[in-house]
N, CA, C and O of each residue as an XYZ file, in Angstrom:
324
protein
N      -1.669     -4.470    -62.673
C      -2.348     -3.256    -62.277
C      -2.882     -3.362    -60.853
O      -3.015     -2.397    -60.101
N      -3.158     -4.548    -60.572
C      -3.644     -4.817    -59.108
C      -2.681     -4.194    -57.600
O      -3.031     -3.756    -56.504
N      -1.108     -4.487    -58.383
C      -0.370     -3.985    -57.359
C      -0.264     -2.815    -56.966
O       0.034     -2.515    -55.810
N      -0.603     -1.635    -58.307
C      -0.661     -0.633    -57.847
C      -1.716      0.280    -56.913
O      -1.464      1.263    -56.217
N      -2.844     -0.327    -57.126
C      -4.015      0.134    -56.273
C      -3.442      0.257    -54.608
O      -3.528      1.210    -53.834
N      -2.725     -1.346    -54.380
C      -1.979     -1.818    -53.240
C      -1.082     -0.241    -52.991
O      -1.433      0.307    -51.946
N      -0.415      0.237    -53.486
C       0.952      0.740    -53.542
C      -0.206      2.417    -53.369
O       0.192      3.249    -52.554
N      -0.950      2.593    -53.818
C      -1.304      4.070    -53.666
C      -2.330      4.085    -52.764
O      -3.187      4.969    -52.747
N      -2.286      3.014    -51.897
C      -2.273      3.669    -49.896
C      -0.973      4.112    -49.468
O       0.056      4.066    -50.141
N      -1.144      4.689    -47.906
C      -0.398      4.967    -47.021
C       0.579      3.755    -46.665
O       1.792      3.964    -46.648
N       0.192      2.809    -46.454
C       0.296      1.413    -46.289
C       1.676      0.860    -47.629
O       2.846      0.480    -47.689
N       0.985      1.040    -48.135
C       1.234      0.733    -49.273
C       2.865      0.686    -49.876
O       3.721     -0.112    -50.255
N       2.501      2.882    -49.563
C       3.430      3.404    -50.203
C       4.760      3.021    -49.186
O       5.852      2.679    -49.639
N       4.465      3.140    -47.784
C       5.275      3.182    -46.741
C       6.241      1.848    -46.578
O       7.363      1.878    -46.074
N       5.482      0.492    -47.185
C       5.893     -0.722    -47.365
C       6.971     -0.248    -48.429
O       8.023      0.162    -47.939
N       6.882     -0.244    -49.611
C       7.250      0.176    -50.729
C       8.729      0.768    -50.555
O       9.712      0.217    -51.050
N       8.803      2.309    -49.570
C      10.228      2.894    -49.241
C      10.475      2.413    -47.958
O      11.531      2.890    -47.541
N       9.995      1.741    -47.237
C      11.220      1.173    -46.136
C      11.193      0.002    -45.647
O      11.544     -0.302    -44.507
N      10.490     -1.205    -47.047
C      10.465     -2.628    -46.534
C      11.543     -3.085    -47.615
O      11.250     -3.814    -48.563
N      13.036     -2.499    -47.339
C      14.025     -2.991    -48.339
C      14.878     -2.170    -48.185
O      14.818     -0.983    -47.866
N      16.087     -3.139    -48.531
C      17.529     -2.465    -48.010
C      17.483     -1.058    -48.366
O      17.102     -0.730    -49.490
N      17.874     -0.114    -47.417
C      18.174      1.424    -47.354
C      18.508      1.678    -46.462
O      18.636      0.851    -45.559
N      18.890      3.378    -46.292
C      20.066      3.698    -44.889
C      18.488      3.776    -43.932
O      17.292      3.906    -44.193
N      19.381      3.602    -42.663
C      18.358      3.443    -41.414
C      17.183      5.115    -41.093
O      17.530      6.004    -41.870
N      16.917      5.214    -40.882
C      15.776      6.110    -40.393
C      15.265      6.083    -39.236
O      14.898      4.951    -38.919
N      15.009      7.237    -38.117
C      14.377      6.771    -37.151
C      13.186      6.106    -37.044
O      12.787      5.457    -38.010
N      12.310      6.180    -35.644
C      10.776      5.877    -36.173
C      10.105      7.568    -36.264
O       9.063      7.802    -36.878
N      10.901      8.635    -35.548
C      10.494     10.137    -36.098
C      10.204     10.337    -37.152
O       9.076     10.687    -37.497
N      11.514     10.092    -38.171
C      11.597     10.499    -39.516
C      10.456      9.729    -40.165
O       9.641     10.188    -40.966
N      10.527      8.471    -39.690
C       9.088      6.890    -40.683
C       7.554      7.972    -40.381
O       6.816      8.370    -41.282
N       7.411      8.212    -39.175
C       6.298      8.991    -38.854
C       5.758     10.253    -40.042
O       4.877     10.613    -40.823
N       7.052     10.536    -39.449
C       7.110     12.178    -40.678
C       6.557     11.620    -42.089
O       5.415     11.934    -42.423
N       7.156     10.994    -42.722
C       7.001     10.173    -44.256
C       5.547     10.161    -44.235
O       4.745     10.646    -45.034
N       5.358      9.461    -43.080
C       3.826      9.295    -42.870
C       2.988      9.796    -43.157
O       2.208      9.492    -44.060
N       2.953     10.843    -42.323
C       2.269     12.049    -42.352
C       2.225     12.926    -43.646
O       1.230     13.351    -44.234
N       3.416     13.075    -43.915
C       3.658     13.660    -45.271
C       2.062     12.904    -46.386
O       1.062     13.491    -46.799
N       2.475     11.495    -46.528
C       2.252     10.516    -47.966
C       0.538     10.739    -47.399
O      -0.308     10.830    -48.289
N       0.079     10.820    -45.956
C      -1.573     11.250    -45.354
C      -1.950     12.019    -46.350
O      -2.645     11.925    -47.361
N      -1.222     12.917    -45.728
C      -1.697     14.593    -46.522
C      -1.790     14.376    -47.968
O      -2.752     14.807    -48.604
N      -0.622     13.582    -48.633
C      -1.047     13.670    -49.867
C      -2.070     12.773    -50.498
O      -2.851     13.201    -51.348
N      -2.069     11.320    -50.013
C      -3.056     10.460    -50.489
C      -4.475     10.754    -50.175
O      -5.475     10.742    -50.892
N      -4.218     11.152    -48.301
C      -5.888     11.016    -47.800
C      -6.327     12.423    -47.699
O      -7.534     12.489    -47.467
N      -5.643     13.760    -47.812
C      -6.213     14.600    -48.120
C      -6.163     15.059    -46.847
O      -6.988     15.966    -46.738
N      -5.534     14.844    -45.741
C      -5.379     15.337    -43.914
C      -4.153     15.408    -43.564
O      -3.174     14.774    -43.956
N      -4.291     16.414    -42.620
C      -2.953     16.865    -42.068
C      -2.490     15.814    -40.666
O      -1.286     16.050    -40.562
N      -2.703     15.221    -40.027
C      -2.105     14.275    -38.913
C      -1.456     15.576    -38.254
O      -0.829     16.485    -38.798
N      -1.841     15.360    -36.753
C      -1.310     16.809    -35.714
C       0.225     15.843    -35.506
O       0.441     14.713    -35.944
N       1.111     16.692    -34.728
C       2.454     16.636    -34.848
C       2.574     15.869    -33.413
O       2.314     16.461    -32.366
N       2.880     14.860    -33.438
C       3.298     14.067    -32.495
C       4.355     13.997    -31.136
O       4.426     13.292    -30.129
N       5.283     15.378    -31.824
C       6.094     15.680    -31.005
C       6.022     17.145    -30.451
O       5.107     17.855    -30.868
N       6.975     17.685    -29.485
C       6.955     19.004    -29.147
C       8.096     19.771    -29.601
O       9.230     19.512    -29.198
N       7.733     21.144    -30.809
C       8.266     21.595    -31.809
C       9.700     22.135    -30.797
O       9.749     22.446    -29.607
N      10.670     22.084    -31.758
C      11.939     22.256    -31.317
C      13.186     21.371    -30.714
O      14.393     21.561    -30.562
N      12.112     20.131    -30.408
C      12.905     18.679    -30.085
C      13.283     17.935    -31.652
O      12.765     17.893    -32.768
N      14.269     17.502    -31.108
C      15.207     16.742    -32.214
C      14.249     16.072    -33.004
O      14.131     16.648    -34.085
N      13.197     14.651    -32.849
C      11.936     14.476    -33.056
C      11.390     15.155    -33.833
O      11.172     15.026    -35.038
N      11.144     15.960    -33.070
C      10.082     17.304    -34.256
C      11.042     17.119    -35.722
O      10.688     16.589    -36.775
N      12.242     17.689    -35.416
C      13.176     18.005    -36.672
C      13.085     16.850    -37.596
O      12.771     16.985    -38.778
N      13.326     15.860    -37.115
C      12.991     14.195    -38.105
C      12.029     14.318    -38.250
O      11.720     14.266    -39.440
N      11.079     14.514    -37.447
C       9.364     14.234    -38.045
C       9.494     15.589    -39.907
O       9.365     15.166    -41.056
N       9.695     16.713    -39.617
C       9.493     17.541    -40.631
C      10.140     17.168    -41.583
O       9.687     17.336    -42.716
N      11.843     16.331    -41.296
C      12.427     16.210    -42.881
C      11.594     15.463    -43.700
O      11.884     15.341    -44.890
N      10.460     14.872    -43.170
C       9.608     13.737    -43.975
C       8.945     14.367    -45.663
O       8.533     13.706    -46.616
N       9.056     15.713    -45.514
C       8.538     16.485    -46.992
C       9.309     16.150    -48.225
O       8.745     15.806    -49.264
N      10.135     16.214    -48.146
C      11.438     15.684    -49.427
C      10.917     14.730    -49.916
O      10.204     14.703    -50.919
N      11.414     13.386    -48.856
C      10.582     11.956    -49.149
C       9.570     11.702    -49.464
O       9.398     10.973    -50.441
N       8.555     12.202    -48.762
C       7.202     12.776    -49.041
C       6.573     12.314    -50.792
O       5.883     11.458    -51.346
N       7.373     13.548    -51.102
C       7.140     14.002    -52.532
C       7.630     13.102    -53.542
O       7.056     12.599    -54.508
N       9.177     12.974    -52.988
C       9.700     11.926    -53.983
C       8.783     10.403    -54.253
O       8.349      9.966    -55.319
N       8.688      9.823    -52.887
C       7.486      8.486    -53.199
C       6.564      8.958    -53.960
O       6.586      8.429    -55.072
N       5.521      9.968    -53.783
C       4.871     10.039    -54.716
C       4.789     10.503    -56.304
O       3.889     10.351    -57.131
N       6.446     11.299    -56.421
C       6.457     11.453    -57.486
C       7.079     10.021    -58.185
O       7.417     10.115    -59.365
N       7.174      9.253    -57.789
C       8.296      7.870    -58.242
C       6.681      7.138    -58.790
O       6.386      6.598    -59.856
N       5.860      7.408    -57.545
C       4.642      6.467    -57.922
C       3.730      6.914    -58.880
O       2.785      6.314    -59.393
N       4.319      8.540    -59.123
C       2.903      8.791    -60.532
C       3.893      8.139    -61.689
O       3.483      7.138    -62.276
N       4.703      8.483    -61.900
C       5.616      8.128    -62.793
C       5.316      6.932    -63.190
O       5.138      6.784    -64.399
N       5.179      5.778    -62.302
C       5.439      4.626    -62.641
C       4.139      4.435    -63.323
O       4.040      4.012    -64.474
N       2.783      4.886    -62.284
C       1.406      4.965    -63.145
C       1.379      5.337    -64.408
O       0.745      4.576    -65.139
N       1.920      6.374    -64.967
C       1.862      6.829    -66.590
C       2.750      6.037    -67.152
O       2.681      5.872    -68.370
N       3.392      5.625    -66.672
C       4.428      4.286    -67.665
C       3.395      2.787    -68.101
O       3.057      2.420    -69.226
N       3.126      2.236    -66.931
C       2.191      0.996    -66.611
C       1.318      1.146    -67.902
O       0.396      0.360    -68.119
């Protein structure tokens, strides 16, 4: 149970989906994730790092998908545990 406390930070979660083999990602898109897993763990929006309409921007936003999925993978696993 200890690991999961670990795992439901930002930190945590971010270790979790991209400290292990998977397809590459920029550091835009890692940002985006970021920001995304903020909003959902810490309850804040993080301002946008890039200037909207640059390629950047576009990776930073696909981060919602992922977003959701980590955290839906991680409640899941909580009600199993």
């Amino acid at each position: 149970m200890a690991n999961s406390a670990i795992l439901l930070t930002v930190d945590g979660l971010m270790a979790a989906a991209f400290n292990r083999p998977r397809d590459p990602r920029s550091d835009a898109y890692k940002q985006g994730v970021r920001a995304a897993l903020t909003r959902y763990v810490e309850r804040v929006t993080p301002p946008l790092p890039f200037d909207a309409g640059t390629a950047e921007a576009d990776a930073f936003f696909a981060d919602e998908e992922e977003g959701r999925l980590i955290i839906a993978r991680t409640w899941e696993q909580e009600q199993v545990a």
